[in-house]
MOPAC internal coordinates of N, CA, C and O (Angstrom, degrees):
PM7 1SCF
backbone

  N    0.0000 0     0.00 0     0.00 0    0    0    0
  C    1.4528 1     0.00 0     0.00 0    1    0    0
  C    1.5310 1   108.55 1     0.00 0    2    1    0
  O    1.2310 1   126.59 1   -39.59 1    3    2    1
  N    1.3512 1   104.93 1   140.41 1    3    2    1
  C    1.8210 1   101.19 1  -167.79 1    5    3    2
  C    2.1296 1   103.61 1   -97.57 1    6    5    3
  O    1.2310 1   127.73 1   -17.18 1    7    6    5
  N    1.5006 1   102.72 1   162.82 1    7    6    5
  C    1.3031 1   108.98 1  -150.53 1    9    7    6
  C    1.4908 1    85.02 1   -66.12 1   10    9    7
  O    1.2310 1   118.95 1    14.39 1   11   10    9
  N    1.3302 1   119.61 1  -165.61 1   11   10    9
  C    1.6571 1   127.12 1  -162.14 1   13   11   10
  C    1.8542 1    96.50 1  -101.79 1   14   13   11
  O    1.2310 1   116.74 1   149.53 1   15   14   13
  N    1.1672 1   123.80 1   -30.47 1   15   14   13
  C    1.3128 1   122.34 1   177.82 1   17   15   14
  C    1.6593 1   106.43 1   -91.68 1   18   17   15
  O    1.2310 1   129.62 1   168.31 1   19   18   17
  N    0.8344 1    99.06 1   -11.69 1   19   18   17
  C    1.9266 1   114.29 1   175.89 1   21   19   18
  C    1.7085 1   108.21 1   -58.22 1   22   21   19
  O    1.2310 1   135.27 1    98.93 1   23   22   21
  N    1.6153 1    88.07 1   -81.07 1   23   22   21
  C    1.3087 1   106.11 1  -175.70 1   25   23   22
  C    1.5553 1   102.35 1   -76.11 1   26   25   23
  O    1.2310 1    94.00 1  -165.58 1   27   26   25
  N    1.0187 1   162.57 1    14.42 1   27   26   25
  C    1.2618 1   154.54 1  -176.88 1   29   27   26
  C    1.8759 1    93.64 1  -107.89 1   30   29   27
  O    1.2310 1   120.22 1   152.46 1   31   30   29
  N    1.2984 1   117.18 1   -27.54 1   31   30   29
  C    1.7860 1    99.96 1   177.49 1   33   31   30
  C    1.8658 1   101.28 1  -105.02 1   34   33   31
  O    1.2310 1   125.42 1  -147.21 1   35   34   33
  N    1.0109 1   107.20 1    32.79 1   35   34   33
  C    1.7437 1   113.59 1   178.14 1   37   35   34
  C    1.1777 1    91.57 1   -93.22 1   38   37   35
  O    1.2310 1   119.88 1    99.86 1   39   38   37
  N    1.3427 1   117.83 1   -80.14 1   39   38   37
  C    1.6590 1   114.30 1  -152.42 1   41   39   38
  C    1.7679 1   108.96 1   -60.04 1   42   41   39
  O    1.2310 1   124.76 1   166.38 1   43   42   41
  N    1.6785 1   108.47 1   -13.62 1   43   42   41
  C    1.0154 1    98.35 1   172.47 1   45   43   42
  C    1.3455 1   120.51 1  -107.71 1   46   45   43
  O    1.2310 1   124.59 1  -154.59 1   47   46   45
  N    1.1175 1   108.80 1    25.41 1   47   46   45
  C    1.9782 1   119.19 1   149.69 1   49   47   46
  C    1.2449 1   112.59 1   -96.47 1   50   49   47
  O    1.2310 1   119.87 1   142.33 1   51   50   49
  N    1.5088 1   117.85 1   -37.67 1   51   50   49
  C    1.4240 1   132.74 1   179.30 1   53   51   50
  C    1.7414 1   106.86 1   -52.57 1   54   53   51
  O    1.2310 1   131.18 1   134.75 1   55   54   53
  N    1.0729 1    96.02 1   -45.25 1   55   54   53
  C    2.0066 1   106.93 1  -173.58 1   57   55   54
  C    1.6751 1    85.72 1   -59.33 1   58   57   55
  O    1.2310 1   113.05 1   121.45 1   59   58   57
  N    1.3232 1   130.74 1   -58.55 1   59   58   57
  C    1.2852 1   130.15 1  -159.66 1   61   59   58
  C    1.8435 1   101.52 1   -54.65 1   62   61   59
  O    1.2310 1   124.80 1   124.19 1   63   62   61
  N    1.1033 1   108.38 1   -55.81 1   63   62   61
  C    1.5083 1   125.35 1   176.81 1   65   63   62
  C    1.2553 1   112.25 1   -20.62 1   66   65   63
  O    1.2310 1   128.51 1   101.44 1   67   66   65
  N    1.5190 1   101.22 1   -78.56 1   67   66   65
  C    1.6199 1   139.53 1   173.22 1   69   67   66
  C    1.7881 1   109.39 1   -28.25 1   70   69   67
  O    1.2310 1   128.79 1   106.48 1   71   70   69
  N    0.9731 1   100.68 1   -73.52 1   71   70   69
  C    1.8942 1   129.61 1  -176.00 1   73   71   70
  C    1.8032 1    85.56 1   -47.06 1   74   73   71
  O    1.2310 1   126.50 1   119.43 1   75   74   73
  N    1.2911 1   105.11 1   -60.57 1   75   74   73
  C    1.7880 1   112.60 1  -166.32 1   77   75   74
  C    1.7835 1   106.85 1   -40.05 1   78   77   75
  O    1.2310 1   129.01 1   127.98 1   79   78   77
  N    1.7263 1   100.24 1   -52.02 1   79   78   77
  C    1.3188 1   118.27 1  -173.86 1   81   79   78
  C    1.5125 1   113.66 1   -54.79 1   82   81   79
  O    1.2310 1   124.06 1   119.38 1   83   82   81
  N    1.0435 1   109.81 1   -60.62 1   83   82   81
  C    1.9477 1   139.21 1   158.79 1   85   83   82
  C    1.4991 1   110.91 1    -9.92 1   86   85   83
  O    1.2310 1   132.43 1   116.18 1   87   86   85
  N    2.1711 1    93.59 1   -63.82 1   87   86   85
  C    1.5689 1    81.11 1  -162.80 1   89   87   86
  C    1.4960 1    97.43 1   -96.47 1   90   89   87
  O    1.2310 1   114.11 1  -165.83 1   91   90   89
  N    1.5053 1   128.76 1    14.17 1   91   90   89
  C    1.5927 1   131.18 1   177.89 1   93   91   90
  C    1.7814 1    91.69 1   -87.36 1   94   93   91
  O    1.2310 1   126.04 1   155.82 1   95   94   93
  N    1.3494 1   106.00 1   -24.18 1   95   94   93
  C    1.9287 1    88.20 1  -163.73 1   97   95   94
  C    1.4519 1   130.45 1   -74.78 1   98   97   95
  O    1.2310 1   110.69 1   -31.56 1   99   98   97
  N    1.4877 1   135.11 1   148.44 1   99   98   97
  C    1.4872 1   126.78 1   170.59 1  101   99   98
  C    1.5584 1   102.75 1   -75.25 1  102  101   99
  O    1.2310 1   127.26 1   -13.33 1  103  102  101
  N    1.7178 1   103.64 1   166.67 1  103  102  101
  C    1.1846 1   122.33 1  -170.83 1  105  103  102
  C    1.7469 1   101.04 1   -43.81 1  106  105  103
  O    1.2310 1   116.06 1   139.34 1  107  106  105
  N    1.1761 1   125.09 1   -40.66 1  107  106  105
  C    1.3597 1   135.48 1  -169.72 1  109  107  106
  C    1.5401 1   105.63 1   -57.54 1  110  109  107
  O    1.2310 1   115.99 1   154.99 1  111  110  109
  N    0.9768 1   125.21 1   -25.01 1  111  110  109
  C    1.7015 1   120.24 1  -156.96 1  113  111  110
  C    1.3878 1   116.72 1  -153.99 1  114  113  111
  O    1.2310 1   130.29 1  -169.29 1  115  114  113
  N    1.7777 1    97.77 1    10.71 1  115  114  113
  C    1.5782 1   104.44 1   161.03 1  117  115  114
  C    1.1440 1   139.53 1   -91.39 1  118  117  115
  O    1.2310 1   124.59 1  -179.44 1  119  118  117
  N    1.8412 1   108.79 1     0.56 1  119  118  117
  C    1.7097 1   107.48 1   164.67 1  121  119  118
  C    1.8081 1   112.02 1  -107.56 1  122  121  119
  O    1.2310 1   126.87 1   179.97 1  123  122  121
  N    1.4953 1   104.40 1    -0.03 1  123  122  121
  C    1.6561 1   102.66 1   151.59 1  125  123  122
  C    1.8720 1   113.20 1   -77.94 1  126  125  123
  O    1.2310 1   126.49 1   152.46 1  127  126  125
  N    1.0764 1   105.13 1   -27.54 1  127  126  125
  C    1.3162 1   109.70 1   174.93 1  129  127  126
  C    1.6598 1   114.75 1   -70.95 1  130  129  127
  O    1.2310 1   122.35 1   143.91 1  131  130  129
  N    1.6800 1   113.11 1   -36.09 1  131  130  129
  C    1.7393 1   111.00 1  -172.41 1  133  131  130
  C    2.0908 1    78.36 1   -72.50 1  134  133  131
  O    1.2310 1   125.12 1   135.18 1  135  134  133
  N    0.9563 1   107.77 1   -44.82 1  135  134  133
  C    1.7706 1   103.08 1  -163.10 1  137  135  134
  C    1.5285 1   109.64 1   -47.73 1  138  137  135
  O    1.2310 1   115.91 1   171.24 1  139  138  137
  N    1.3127 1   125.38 1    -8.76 1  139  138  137
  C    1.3024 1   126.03 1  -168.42 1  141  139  138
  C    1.4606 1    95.32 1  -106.76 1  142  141  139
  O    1.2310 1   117.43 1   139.66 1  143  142  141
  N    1.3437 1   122.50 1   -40.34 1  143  142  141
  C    1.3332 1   125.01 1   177.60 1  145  143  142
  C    1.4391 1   129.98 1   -39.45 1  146  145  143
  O    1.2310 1   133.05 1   126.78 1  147  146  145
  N    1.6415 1    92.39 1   -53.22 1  147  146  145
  C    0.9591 1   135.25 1   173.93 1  149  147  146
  C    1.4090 1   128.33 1   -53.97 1  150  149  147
  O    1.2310 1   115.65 1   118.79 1  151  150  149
  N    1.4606 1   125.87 1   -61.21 1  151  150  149
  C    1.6696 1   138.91 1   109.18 1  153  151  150
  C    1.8363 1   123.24 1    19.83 1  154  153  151
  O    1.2310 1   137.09 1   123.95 1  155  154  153
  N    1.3422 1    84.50 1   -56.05 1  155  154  153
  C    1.6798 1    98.62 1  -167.52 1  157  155  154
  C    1.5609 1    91.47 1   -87.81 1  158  157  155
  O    1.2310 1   120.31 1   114.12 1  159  158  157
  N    1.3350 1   117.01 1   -65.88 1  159  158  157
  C    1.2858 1   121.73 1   168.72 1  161  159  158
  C    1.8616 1   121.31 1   -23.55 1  162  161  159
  O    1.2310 1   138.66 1   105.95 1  163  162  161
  N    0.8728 1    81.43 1   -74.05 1  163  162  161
  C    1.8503 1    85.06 1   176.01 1  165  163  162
  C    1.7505 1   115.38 1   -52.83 1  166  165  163
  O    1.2310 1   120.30 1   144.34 1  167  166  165
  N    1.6038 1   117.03 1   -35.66 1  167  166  165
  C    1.3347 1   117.96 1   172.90 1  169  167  166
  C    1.3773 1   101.94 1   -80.95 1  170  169  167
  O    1.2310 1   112.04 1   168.74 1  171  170  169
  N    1.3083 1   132.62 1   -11.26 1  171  170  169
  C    1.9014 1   120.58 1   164.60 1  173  171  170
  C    1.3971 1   105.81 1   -77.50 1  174  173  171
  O    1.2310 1   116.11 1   151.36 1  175  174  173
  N    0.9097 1   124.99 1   -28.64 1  175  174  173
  C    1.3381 1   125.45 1  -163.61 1  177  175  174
  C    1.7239 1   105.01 1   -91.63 1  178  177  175
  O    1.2310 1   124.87 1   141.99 1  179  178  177
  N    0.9404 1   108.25 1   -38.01 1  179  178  177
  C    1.9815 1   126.60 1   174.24 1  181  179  178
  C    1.5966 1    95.91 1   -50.86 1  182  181  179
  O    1.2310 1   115.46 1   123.04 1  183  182  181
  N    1.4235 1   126.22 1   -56.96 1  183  182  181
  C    1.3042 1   136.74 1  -165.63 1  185  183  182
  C    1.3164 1   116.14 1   -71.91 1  186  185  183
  O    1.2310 1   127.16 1   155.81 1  187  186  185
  N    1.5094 1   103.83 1   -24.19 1  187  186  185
  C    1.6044 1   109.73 1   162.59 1  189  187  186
  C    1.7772 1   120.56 1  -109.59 1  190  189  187
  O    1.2310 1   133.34 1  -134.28 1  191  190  189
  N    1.1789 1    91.82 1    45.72 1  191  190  189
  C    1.2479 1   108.34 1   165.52 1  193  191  190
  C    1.6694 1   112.86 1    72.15 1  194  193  191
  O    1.2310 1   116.54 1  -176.92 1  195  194  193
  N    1.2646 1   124.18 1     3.08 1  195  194  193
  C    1.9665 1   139.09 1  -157.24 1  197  195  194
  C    1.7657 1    76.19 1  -113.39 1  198  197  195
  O    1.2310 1   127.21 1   -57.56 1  199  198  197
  N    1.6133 1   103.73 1   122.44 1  199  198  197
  C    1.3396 1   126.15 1   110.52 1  201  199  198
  C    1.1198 1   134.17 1   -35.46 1  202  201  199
  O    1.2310 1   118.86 1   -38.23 1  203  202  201
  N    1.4483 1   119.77 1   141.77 1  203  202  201
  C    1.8996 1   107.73 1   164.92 1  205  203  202
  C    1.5242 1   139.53 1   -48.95 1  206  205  203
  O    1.2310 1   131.19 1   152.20 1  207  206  205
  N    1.2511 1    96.01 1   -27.80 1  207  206  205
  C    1.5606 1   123.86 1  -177.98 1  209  207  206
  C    1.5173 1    99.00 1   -77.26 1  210  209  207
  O    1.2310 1   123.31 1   126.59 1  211  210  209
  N    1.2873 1   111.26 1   -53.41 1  211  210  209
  C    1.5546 1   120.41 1  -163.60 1  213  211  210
  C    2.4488 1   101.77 1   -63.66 1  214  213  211
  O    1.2310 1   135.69 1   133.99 1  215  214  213
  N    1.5420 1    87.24 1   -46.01 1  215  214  213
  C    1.7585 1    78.88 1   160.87 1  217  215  214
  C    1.4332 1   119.19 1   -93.29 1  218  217  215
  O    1.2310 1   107.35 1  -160.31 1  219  218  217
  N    1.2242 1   141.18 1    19.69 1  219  218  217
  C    1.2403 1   131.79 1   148.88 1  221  219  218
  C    1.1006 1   119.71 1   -74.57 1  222  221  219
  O    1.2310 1   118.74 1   134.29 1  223  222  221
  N    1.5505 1   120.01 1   -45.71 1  223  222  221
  C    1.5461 1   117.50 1   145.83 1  225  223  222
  C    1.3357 1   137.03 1   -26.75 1  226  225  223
  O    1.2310 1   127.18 1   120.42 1  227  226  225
  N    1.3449 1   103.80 1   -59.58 1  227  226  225
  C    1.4194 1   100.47 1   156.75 1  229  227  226
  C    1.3812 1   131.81 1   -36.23 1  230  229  227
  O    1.2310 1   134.69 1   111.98 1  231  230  229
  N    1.3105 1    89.19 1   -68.02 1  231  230  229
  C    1.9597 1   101.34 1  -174.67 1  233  231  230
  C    1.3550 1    97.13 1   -52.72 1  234  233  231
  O    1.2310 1   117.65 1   132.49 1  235  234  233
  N    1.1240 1   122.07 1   -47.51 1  235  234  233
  C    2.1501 1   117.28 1  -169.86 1  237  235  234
  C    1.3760 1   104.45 1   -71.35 1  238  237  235
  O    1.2310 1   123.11 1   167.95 1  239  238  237
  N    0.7784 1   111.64 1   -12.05 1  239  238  237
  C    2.3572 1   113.80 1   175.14 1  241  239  238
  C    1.6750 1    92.29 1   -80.15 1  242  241  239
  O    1.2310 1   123.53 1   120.05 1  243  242  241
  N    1.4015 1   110.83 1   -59.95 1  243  242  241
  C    1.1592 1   108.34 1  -140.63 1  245  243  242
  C    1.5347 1   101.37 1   -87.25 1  246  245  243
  O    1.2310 1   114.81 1   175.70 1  247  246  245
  N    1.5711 1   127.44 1    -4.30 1  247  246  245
  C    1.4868 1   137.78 1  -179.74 1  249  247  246
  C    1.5714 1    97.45 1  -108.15 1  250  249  247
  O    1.2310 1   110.79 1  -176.44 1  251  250  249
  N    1.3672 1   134.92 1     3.56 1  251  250  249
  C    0.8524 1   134.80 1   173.35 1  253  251  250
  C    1.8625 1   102.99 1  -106.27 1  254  253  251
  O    1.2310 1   118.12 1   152.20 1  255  254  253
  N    1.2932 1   121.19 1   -27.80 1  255  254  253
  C    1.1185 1   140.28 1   178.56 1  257  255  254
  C    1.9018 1   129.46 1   -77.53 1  258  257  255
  O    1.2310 1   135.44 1   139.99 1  259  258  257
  N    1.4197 1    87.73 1   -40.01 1  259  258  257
  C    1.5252 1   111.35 1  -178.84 1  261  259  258
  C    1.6376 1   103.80 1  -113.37 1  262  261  259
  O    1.2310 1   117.22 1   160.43 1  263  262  261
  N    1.3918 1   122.90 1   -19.57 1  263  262  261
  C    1.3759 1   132.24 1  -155.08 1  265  263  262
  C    1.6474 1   107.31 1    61.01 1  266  265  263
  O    1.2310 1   124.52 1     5.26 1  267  266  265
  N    1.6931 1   108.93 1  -174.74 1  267  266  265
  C    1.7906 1   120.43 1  -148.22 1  269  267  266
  C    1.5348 1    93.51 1  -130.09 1  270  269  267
  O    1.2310 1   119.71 1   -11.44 1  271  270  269
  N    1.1736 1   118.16 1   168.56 1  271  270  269
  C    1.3199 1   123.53 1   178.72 1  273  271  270
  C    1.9982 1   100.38 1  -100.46 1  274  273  271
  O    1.2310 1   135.20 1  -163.10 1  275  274  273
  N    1.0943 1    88.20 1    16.90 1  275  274  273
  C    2.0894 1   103.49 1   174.06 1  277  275  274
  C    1.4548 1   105.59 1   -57.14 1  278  277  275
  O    1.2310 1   113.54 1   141.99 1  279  278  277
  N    1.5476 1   129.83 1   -38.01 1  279  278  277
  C    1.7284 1   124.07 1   156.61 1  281  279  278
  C    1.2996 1   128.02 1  -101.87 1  282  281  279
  O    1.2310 1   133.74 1  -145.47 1  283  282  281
  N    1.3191 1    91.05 1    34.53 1  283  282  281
  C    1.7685 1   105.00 1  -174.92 1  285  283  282
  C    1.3869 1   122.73 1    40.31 1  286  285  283
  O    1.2310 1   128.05 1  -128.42 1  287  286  285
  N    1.3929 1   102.10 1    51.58 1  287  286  285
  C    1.7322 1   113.84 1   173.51 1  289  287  286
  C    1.2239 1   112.84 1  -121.62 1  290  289  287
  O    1.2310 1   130.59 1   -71.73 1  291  290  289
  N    1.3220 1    97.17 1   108.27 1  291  290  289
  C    1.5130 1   115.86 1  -174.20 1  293  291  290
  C    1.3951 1   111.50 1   -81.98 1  294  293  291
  O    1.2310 1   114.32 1   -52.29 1  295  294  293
  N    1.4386 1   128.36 1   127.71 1  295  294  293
  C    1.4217 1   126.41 1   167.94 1  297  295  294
  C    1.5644 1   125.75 1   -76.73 1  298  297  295
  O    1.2310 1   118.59 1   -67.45 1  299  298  297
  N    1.2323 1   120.29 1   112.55 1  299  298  297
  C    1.4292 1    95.66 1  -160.02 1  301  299  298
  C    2.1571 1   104.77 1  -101.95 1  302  301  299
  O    1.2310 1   128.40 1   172.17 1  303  302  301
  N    1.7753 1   101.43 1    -7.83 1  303  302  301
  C    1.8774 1    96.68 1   159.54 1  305  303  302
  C    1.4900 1    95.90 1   104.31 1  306  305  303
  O    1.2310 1   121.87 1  -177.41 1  307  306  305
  N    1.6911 1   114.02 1     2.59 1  307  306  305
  C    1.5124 1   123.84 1   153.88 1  309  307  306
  C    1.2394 1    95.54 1   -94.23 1  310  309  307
  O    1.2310 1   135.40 1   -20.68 1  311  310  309
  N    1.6826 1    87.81 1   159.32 1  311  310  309
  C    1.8041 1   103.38 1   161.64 1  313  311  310
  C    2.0169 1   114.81 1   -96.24 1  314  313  311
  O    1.2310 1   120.10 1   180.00 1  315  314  313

């Protein structure tokens, strides 16, 4: 079992890993790839005390707040 400051900067190299794989993958093997992301994601969020549910909330405040890229409108921070 790895020390507590050990394993606490893994999953967050691992997320880096993941993302790397993501934007290297073809259409074929890029939503096993978001699933790994995803994976890592939920164990960053576990370590800071967030459930999955508890950051889906999040994300729905804050895509409800900022809006989603759901009509492919990207904000780019001009007016």
């Amino acid at each position: 079992m790895a020390e507590p400051e050990k394993y606490r900067s893994r999953p967050r190299d691992k997320l880096g890993e993941e993302v790397a794989e993501f934007l290297a993958a073809d259409e074929a093997t890029a939503v096993d790839e978001l699933a790994d992301v995803l994976e890592v994601m939920y164990t960053l969020a576990k370590d800071l005390g967030m459930d999955s549910a508890g950051l889906e909330r999040i994300r729905l405040a804050k895509a409800r707040e900022r809006g989603s890229f759901t009509n492919r409108v990207v904000w780019s921070g001009n007016h």
